[in-house]
C-alpha positions in Angstrom: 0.0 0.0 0.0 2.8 2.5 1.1 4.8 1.8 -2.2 1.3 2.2 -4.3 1.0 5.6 -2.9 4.9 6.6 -3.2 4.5 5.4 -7.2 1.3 7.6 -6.8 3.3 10.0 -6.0 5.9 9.6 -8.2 3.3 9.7 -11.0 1.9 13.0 -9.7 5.0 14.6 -9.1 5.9 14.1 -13.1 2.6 15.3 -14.8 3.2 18.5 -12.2 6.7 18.6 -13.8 5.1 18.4 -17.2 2.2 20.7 -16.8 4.6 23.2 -15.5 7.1 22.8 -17.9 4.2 23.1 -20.4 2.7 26.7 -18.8 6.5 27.8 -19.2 7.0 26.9 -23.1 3.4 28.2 -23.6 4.3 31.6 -22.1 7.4 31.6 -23.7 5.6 30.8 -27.5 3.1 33.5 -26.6 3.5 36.7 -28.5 4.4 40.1 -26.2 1.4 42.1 -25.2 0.6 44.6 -28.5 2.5 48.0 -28.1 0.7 51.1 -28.8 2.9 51.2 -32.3 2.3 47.9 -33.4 -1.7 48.6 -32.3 -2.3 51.4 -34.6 0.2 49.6 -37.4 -2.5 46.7 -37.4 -5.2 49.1 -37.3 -4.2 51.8 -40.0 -0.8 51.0 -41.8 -0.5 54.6 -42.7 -1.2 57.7 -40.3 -0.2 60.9 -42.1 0.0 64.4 -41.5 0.8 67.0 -44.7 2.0 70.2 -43.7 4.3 73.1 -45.6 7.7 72.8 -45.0 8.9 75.4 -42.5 10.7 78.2 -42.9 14.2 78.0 -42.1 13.6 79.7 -38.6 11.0 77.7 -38.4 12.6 74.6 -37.6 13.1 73.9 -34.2 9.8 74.7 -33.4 8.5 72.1 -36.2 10.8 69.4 -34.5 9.6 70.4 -31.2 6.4 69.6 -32.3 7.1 66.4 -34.2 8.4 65.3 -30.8 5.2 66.4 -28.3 2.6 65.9 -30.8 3.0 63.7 -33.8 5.1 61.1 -32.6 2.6 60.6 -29.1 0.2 60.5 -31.4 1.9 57.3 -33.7 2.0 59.3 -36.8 4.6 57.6 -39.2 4.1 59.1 -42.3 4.8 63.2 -42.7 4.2 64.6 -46.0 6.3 67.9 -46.5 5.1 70.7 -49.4 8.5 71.7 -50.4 7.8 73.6 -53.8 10.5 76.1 -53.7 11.6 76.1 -50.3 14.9 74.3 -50.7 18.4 75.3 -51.7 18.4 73.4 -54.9 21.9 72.7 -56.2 20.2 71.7 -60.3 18.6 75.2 -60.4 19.7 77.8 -57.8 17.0 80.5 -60.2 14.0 78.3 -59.0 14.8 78.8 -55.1 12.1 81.1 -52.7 14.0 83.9 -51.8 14.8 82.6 -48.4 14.8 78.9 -48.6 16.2 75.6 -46.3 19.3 73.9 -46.5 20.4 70.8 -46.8 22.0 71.2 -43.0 18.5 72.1 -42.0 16.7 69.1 -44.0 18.9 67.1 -42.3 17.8 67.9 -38.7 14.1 67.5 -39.4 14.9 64.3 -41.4 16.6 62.8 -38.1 13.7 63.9 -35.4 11.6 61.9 -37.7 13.5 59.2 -37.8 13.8 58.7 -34.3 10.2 59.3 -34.5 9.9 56.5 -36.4 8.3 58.4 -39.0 9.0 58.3 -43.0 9.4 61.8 -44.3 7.6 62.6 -48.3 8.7 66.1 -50.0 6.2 67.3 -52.3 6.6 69.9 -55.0 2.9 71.0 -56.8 3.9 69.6 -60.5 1.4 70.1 -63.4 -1.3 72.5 -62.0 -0.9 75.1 -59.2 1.8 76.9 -60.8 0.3 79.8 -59.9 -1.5 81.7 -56.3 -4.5 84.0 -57.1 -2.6 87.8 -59.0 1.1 85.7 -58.7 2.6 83.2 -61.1 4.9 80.8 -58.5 8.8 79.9 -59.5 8.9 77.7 -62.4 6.7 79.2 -64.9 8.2 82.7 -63.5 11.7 81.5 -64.6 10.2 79.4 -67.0 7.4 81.2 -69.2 7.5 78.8 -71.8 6.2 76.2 -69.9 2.8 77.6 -69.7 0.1 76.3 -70.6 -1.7 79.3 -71.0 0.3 81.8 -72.0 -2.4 83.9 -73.2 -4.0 83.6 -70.3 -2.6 87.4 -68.5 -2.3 87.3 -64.8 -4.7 90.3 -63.6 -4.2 92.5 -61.1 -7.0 92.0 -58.4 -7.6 88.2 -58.9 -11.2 87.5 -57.9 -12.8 84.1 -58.2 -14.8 83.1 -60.2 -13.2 84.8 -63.6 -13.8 85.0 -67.2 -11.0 83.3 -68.0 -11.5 80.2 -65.6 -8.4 81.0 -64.1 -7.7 79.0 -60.8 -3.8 78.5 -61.0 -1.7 78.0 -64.0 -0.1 75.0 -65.5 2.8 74.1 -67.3 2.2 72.1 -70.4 2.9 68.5 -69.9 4.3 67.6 -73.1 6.4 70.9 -73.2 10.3 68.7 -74.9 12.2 70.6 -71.9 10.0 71.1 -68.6 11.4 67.0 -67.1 14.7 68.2 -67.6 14.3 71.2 -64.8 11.7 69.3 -62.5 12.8 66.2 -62.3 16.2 66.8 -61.3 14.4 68.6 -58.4 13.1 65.6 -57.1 16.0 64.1 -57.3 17.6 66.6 -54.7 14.6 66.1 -52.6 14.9 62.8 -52.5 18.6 62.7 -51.4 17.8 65.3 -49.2 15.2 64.1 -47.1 16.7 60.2 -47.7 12.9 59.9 -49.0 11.4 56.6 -51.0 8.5 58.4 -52.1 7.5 61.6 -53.3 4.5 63.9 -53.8 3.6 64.8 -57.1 0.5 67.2 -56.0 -1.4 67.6 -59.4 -4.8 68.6 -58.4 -7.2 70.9 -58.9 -6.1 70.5 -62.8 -8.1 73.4 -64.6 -5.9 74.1 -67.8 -5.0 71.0 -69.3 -5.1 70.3 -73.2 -5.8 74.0 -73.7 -6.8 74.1 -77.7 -4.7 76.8 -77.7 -1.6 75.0 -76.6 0.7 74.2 -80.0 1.2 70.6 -78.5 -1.5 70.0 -76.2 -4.8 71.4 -78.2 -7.4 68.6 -79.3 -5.6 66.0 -77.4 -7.8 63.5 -74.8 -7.1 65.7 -70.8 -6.9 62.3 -69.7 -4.5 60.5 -71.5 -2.6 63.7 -71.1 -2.7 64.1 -67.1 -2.2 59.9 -67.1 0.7 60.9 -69.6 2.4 63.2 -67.3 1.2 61.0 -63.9 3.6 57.9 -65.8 6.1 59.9 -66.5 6.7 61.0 -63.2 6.3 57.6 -61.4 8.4 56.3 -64.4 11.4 58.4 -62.7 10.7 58.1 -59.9 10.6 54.0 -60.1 14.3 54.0 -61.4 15.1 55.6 -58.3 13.4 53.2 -56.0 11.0 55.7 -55.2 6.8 55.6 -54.9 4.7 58.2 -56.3 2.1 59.7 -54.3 -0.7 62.5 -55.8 -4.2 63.8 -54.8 -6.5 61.8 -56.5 -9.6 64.9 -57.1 -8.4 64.8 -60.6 -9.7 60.8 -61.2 -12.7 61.1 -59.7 -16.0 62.1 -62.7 -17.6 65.3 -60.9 -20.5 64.9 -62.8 -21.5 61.2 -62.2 -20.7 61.8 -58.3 -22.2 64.8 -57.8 -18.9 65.8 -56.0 -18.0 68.6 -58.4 -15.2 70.2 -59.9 -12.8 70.8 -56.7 -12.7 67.6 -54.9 -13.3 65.7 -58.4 -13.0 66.3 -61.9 -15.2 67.8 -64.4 -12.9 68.5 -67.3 -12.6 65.0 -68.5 -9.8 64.2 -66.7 -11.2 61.2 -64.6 -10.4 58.2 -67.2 -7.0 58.7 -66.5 -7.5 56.4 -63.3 -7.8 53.4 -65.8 -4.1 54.6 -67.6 -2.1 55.5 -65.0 0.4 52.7 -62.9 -0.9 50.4 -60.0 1.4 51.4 -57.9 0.7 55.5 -57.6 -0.9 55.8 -54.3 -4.0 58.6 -54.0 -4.5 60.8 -51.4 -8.0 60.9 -51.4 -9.0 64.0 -50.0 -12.9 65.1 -49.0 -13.0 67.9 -46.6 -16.8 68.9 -46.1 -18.1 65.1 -46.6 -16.1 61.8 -46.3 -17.1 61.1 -49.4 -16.5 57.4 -50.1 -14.7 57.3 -53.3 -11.8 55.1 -51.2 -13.4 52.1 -52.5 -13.6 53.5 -56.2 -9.9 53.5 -56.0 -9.3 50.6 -54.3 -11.0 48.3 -56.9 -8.9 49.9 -59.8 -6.6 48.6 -58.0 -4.8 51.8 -56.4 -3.4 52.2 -52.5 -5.7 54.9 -50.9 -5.1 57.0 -48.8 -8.2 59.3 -47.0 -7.5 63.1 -46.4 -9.9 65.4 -44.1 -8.9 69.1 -43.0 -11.1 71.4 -41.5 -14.3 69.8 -39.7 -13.7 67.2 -37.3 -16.9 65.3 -37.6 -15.1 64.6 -41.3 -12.0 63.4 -39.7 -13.5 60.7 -37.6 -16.1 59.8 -40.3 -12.6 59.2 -42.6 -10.9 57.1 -39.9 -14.2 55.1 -39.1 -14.2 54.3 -42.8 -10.9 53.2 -43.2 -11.4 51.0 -40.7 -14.3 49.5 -41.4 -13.0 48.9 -45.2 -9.8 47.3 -44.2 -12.3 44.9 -41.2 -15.0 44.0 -44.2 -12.6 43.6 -47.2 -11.3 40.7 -49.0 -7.0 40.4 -48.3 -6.9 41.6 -51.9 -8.9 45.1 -51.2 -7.6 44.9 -47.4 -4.0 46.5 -48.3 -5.0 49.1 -50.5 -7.4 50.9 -47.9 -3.6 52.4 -46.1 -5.0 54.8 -43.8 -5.7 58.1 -43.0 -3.8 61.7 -43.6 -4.7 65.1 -41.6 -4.0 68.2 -44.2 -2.9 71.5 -43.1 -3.6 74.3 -45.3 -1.9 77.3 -43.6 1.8 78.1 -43.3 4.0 76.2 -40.5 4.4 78.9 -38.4 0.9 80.6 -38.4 0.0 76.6 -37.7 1.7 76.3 -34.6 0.7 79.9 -33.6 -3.2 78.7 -33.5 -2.5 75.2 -32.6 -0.6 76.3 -29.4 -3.3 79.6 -29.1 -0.6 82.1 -29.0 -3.5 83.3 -31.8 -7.1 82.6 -32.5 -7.9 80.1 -34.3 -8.6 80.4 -38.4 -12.7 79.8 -38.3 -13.3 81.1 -41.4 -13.9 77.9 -43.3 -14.7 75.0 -40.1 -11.8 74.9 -37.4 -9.1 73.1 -38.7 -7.1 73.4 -35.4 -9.9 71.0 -33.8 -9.9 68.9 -36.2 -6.3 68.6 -36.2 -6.4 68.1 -32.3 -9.4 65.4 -32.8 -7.5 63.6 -35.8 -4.3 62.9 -33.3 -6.3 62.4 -30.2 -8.5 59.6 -32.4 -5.2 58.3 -33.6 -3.4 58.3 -29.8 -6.7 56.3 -28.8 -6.4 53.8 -31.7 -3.1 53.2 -30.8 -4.4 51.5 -27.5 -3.8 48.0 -27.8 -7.5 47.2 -26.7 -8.4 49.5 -29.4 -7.5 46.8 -32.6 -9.8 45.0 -33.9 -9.0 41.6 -36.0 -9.8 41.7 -39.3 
């Protein structure tokens, strides 16, 4: 009886051992508890924030608040509207007047890095070459670009006009405007050790102007697709992705959306021409308008964009989410995420953001919504706030 109950014993002692040793390699094979990055990562692969580039004594400021504000916040994707604010080596005649270095560059380039954040210079290519009464750098230095030419710059702009004027744009299929631009990309690609780039190209008004010697009577899509390729074409044999805004794809008519947000000069057939692999920030600022899933099916990488009304923020973010939880693996991917837009300059930004002024009300608040947009994202990046797809 006594040795029965010491083999018991025994017995007992080694399924313990065993059921222990079990617990341990299960704990060991678990995977760590989700970290606020890797929460939002499953969540929205791409949290953006587009803002001007900052003046030169503008920078420590910006950095200061990449550090309290975008990086809490898990944004990892910071799209930076160069244009002419950069000492370009290529073509010195296209800088602003006062303009960032490379040193300069560098120092934002490395908060974002520690930040964990990828960095995309934009320059406005094809349309917005010009601001209301004033023609911007390239077509200044470059008249012959223009689309337009005849088309005189007046002195009091006021909108609407008879000439349709919005902003000016340079003629896509002008022999010599890749040579100047696309060495600028090139700079700001070293420069901000970038892998992708943003092209702009929205709010298209002038394109195919019959009055253009190479342009007149062709099809504004297959030109805007033309120039979209060409881009992403050099951009490709550097390794690099091609961003744009993707206002010029969408038909304003069919939609209803109009001709800001969408396209009503024919221009929308170019989302059937131009490469897989351009991704589209979608932007709808008054309405989350859901043309994501338009893209998506042609097969693009979307990207939605709000601004000014908060409401619209969260109605984007909801919407991303809610593609990437209901969609196929296929669609899952190319619904990427969400990007706040900032329409004023850096400075006068982080003068109403910190309320050292009032706040811009004149079209919604786009301080709040900025404020809402990171506090959403800060709460998404709670682990408890994924959701499994």
């Amino acid at each position: 009886m006594r040795r029965s109950l010491t083999l018991s014993r025994v017995l007992s002692g080694h399924r313990l051992a065993a059921a222990l040793l079990m617990a341990i390699v299960g704990l060991w094979a678990m995977p760590a508890p989700a970290q606020p990055a890797d929460a939002a990562e499953a969540a929205l692969p791409v949290r953006g924030f587009c803002i001007a580039a900052p003046l030169p004594d503008g920078v420590d400021a910006f950095i200061e608040f990449i550090e309290k504000e975008l990086v809490p916040a898990s944004i990892n994707t910071l799209v930076l509207r160069v244009d002419y604010n950069f000492e370009y080596q290529t073509h010195p005649e296209l800088r602003d007047d006062v303009a960032l270095s490379s040193k300069q560059v560098g120092k934002i380039v490395k908060a974002c890095r520690r930040g964990g954040i990828r960095v995309i210079p934009q320059i406005n290519l094809l349309g917005h070459q010009s601001w209301e009464g004033k023609v911007n750098n390239l077509l200044r230095v470059h008249p012959e670009f223009d689309e337009t030419p005849h088309v005189a710059m007046p002195q009091s702009y006021v909108w609407p006009n008879p000439d349709g004027l919005y902003c000016k744009s340079y003629c896509p299929l002008h022999p010599q405007v890749h040579a100047v631009v696309f060495p600028l990309i090139d700079e700001l690609l070293e420069a901000f050790e970038a892998d992708a780039f943003h092209a702009g190209m929205d709010e298209v008004f002038y394109i195919a102007d019959d009055k253009c010697p190479r342009c007149g009577g062709r099809d504004p899509a297959e030109l805007f697709a033309g120039e979209v390729t060409a881009i992403r074409n050099h951009l490709a044999s550097r390794g690099a992705e091609l961003w744009i805004w993707g206002d010029r794809l969408i038909d304003g008519k069919t939609t209803g959306i109009g001709m800001w947000e969408a396209s009503m000069n024919l221009t929308h057939r170019a989302v059937d021409l131009i490469p897989k692999d351009v991704v589209i920030a979608d932007w709808h600022y008054e309405r989350a308008d859901p043309t994501a899933p338009y893209f998506a099916v042609k097969g693009l990488t979307v990207v939605s964009c709000p601004w000014q009304f908060g409401e619209v923020a969260s109605d984007h973010i909801r919407a991303t989410l809610a593609a990437r939880r209901t969609s196929t693996p296929e669609m899952r991917e190319r619904f990427a995420g969400v990007m706040q837009t900032i329409w004023t300059d850096t400075a006068d930004f982080l003068d109403q953001y910190y309320g050292r002024v009032p706040p811009d009300r004149e079209r919604g608040d786009p301080i709040a919504c900025c404020k809402r947009y990171l506090a959403e994202l800060k709460e998404l990046a709670r682990p408890a706030a994924v959701q499994s797809p």
